[in-house]
C-alpha positions as CSV (number, residue, x, y, z in Angstrom):
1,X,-34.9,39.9,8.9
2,X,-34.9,38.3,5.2
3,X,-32.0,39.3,3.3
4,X,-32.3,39.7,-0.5
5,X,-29.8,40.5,-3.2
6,X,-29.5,43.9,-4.6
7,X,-31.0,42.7,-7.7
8,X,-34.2,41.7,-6.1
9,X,-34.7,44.3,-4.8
10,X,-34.4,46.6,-7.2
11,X,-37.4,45.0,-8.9
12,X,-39.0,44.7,-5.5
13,X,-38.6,48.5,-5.1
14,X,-41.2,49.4,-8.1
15,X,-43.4,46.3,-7.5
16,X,-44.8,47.1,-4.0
17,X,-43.0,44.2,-2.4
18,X,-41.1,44.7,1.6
19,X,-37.5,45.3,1.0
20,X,-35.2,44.7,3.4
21,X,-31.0,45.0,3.5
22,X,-28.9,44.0,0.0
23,X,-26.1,41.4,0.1
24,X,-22.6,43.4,-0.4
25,X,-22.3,43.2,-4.3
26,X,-18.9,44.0,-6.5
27,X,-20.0,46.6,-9.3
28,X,-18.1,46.8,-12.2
29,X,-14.9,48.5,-12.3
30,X,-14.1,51.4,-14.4
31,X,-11.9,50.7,-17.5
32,X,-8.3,52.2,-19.2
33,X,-8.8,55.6,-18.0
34,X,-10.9,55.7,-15.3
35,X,-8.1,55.0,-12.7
36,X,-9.0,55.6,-9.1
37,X,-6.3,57.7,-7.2
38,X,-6.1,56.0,-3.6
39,X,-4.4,59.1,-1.5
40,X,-6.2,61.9,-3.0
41,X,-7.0,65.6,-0.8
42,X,-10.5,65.1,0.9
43,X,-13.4,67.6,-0.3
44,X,-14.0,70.0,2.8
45,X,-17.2,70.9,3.7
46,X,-17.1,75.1,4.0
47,X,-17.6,76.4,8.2
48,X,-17.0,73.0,9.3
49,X,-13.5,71.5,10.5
50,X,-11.1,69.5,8.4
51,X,-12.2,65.9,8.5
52,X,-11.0,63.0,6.9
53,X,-12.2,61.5,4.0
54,X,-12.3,57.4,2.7
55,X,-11.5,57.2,-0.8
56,X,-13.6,55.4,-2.7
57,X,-12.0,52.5,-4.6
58,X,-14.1,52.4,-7.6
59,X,-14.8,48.9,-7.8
60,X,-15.1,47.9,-3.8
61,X,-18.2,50.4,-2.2
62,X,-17.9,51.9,0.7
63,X,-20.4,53.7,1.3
64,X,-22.6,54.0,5.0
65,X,-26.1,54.3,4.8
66,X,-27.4,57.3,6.6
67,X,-30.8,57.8,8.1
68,X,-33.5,56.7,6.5
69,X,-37.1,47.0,-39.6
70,X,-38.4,50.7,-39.4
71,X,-37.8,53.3,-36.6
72,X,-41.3,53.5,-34.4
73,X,-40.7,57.6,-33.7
74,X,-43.8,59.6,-32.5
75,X,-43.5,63.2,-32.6
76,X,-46.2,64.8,-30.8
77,X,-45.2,68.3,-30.8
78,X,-47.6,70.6,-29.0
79,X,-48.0,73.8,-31.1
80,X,-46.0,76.8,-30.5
81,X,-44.1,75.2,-27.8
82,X,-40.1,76.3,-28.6
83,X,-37.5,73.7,-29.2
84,X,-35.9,72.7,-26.4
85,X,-32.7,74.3,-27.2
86,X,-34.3,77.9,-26.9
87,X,-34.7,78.6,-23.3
88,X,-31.0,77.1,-22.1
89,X,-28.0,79.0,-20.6
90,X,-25.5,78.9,-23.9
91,X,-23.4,76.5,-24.2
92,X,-19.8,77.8,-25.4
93,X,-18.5,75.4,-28.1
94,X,-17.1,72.5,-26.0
95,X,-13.5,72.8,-24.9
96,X,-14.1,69.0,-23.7
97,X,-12.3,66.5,-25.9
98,X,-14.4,64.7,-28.5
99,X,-15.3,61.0,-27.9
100,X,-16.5,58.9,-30.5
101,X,-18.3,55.8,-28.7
102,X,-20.1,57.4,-25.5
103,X,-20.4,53.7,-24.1
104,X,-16.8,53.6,-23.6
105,X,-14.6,55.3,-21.1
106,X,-13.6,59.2,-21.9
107,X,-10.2,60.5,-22.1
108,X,-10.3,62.1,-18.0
109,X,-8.4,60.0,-15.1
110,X,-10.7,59.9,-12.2
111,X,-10.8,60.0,-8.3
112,X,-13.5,59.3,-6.0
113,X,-14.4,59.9,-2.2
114,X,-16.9,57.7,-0.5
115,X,-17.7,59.5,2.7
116,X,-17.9,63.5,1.4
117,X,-19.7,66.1,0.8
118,X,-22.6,67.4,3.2
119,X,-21.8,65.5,6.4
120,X,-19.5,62.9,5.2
121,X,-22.9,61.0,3.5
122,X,-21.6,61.5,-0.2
123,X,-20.0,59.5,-3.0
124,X,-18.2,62.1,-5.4
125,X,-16.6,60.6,-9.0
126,X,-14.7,63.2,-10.3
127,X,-12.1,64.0,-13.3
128,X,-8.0,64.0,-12.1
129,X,-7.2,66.1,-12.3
130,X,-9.7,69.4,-11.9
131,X,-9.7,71.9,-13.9
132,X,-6.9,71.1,-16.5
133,X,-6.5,73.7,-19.4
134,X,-8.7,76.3,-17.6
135,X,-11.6,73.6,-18.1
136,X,-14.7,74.2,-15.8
137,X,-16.8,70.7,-14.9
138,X,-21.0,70.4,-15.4
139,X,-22.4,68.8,-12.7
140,X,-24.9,65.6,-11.9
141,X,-26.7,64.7,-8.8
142,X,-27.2,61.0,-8.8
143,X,-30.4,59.3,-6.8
144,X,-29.9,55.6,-6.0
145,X,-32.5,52.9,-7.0
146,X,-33.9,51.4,-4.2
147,X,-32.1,49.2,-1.4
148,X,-28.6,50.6,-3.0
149,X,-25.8,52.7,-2.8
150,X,-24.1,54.5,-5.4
151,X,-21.2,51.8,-5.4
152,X,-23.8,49.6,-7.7
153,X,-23.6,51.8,-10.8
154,X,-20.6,51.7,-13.2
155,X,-22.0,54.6,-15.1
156,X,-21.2,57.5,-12.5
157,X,-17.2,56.8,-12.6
158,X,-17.6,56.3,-16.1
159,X,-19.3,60.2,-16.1
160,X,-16.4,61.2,-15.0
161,X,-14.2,59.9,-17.1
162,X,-16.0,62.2,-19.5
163,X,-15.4,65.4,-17.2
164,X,-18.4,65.3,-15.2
165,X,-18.3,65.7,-11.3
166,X,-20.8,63.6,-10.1
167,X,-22.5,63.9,-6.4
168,X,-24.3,61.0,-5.0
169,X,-26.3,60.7,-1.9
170,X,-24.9,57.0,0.1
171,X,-28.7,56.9,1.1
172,X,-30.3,53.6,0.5
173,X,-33.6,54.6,0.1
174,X,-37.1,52.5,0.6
175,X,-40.5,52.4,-1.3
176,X,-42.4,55.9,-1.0
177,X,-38.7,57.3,0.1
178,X,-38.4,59.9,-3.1
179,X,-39.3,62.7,-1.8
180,X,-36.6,62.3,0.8
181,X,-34.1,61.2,-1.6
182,X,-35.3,64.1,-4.0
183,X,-33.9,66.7,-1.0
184,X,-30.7,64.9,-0.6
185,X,-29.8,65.1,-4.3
186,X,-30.6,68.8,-4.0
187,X,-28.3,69.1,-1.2
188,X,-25.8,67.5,-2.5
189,X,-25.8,69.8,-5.5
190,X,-26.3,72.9,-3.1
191,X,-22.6,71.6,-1.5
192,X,-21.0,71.3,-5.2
193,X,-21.8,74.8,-6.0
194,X,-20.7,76.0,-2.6
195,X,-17.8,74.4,-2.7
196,X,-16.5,76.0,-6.8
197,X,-16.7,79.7,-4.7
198,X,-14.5,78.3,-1.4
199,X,-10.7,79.5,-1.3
200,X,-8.9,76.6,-0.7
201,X,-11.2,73.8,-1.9
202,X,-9.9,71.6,-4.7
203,X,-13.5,72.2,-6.8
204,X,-12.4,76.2,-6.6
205,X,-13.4,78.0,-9.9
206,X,-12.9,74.9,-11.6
207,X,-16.5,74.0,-11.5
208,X,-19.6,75.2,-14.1
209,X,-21.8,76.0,-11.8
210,X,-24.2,77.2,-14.6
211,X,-24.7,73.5,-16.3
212,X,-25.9,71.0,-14.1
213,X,-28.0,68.0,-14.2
214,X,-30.4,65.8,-12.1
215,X,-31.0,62.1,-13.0
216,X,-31.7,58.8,-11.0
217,X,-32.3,55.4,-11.3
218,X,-35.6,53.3,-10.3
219,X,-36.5,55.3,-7.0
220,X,-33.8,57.7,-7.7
221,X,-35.5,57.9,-11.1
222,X,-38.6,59.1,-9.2
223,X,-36.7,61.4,-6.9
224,X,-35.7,63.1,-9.9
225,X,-39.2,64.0,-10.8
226,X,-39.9,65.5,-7.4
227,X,-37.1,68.1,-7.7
228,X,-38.3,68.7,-11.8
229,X,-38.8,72.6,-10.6
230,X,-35.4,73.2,-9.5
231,X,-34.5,76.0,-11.7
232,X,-30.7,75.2,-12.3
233,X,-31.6,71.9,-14.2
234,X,-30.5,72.5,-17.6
235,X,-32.0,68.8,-18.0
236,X,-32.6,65.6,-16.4
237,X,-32.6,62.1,-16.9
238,X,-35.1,59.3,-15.5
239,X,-34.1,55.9,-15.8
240,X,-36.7,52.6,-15.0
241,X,-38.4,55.8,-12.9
242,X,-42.3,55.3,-13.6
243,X,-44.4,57.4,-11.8
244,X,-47.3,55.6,-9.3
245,X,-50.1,57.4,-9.7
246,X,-49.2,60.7,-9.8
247,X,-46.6,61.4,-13.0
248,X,-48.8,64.4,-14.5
249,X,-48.4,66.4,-11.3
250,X,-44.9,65.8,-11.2
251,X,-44.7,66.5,-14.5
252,X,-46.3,69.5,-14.7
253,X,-43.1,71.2,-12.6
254,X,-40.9,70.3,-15.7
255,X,-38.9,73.5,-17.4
256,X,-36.0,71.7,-18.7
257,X,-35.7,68.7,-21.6
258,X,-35.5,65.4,-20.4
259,X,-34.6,61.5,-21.2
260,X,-36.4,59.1,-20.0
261,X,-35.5,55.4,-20.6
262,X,-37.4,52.1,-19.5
263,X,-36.8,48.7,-20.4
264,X,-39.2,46.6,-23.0
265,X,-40.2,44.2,-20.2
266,X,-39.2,46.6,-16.8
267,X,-41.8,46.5,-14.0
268,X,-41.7,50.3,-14.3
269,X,-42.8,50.3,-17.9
270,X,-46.6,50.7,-17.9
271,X,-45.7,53.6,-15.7
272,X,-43.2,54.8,-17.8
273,X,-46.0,54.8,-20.4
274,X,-48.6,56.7,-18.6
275,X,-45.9,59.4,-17.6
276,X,-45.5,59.9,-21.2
277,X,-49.3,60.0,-22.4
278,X,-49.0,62.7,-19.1
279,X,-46.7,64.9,-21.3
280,X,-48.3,68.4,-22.5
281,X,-45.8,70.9,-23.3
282,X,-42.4,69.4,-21.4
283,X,-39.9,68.4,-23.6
284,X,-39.1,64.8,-23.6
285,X,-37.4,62.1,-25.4
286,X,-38.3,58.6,-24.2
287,X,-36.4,55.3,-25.3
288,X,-37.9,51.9,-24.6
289,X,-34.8,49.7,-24.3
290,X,-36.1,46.1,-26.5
291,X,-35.1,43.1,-24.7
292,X,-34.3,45.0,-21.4
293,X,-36.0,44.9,-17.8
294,X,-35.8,47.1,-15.1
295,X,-32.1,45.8,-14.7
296,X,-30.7,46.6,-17.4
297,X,-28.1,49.5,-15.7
298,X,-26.7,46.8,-13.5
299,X,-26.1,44.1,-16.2
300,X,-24.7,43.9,-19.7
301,X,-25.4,44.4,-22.8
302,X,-28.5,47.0,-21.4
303,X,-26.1,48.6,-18.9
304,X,-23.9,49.7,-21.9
305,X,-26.8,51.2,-24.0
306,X,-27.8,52.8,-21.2
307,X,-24.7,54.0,-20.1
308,X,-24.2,55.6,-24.1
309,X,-27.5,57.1,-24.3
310,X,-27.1,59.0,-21.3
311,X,-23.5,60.3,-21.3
312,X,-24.2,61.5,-25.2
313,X,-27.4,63.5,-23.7
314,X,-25.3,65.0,-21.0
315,X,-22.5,65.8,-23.8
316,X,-24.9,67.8,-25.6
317,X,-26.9,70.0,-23.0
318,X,-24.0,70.3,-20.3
319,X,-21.0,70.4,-22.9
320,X,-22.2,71.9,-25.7
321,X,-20.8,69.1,-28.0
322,X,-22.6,68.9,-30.7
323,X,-21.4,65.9,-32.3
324,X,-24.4,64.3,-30.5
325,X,-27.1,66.4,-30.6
326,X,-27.9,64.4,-33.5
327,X,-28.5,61.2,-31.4
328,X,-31.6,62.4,-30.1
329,X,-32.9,65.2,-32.5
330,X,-35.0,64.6,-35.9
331,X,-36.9,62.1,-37.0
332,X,-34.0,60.3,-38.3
333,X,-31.8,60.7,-35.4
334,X,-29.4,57.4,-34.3
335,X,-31.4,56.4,-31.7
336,X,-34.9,56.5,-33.9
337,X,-32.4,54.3,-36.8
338,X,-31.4,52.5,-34.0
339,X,-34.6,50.4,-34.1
340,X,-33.4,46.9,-33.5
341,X,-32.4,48.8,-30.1
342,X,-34.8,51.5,-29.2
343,X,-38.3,52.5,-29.5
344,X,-38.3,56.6,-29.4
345,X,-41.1,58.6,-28.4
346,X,-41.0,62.6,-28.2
347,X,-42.9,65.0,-27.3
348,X,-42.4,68.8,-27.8
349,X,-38.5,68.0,-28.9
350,X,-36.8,68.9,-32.0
């Protein structure tokens, strides 16, 4: 069988092309206070029997596949649709320490398992420790780009370095694999939940099971928009995730605000355009990264733009800080300023 590099094919996976198995890659490590605890206590999975658990060394993956100038801001508001603010949970005033640069690390030490969760086929990043001054964690399901696992992305340690537990499916998934990848993200969210009401599990009542989030990456990206009707989403995030052919559908299931970013010259962008022009009355913030392809998560200086834009969304629907609601919201926010950056595009937001 050919082999390619995990770069090719993520651009193979949105350009119709046979994929076939990645060379091991190194991602990044996780900086300062993102440490990765090598002896932690292995997530159980509830009704089944203690097993063992790898660790995941943040910047060696170990995962095992299983089966299978002027601001350009359009605001095209659709009347008497409510901000997207209105129909959330509340958000208490965070009790999450303020950050100042979302690109960089947060203030949480982290941990992180490589074979947990629903039948051992899970990567978990999580703050070390849990729970610490009565603090309860949002969640995010994670959905891999295509011919990966979630050892390629530095942004889900980094997540939780900002108190997020993230849950990612080790699935590598293939082209037309999103629906299947859409179900394993749920699942692995279903487990997280479980898990905050189990005596004896380390995620005990230290988990807010009330604010949780979907996002993805390329294929994961388009996962993401399968599972749009989920109704815990408080929001989710589609990254380089261009719909083929059938975005307005998808579309259509959406309840919750989302952020979508594509690069300026990414393979997924006409389709990132088309799922825009798609919008009606969902709530959505898109960002054209300039100077970007499809990418730009894995590489610098795009992974780090990326990597700020979404952690500050997450910050503001999932933590209620509101130091960076501002990032996103108004025709002046620092994204729209941010023009030398981003092109912003909303619909039915603000």
């Amino acid at each position: 069988m050919a082999r390619h590099t995990p770069i090719t094919l993520a651009l193979l996976t949105l350009a119709h092309c046979a994929s076939a198995e990645p060379e091991p890659s190194e991602p990044p490590s996780e900086t300062d206070a993102a440490e990765v605890d090598d002896t932690p206590t292995p997530p159980r999975d509830a009704g089944r029997d203690a097993r063992t658990t790898t660790p995941l060394d943040a910047r060696v993956p170990d995962e095992t596949p299983r089966d299978a100038s002027a601001p350009v801001v359009e605001d095209a508001r659709t009347p008497d649709v409510p901000k997207p603010d209105a129909s959330l949970p509340p958000v208490p005033a965070s009790t999450f320490p303020a950050v100042t640069d979302t690109a960089a690390a947060g203030p949480f030490k982290t941990k992180s398992y490589g074979m947990a969760g629903p039948n051992g086929g899970y990567t978990i990043h999580q703050p070390d420790p849990l729970g610490a001054e009565g603090r309860k964690h949002p969640l995010l399901t994670w959905g891999n780009g295509g011919g990966t696992t979630p050892g390629f992305y530095s942004m889900l340690p980094h997540l939780a370095t900002h108190g997020f537990v993230v849950i990612a499916a080790n699935t590598i998934p293939s082209i037309g694999a999103e629906d299947a990848l859409g179900k394993d993200m749920v699942a692995g969210m279903d487990w997280l939940i479980a898990q905050d009401a189990v005596a004896g599990s380390e995620y005990a009542g230290k988990l807010d099971t009330a604010h949780v989030a979907a996002f993805g990456y390329s294929m994961g990206g388009l996962a993401t928009f399968t599972i749009l009707s989920d109704p815990r989403w408080i929001t989710t995030v589609h990254i380089s995730g261009g719909n083929m052919g059938n975005g307005a559908q998808r579309i259509a299931k959406a309840h919750a605000p989302m952020f979508w970013s594509c690069g300026e010259t990414d393979v997924a962008q006409p389709n990132c355009q088309t799922d825009f022009e798609a919008v009606t009355t969902q709530s959505v913030v898109y960002g054209t990264l300039l100077g970007a392809d499809h990418l730009g998560i894995l590489v610098p200086p795009a992974d780090a733009k990326i990597r700020g834009a979404t952690t500050a969304w997450f910050r503001h629907y999932l933590m209620g800080d509101q130091a960076w609601k501002g990032t996103f919201a108004g025709a002046d926010c620092t994204l729209c300023k941010d023009s030398a950056t981003w092109k912003v595009l909303k619909k039915n937001y603000d």
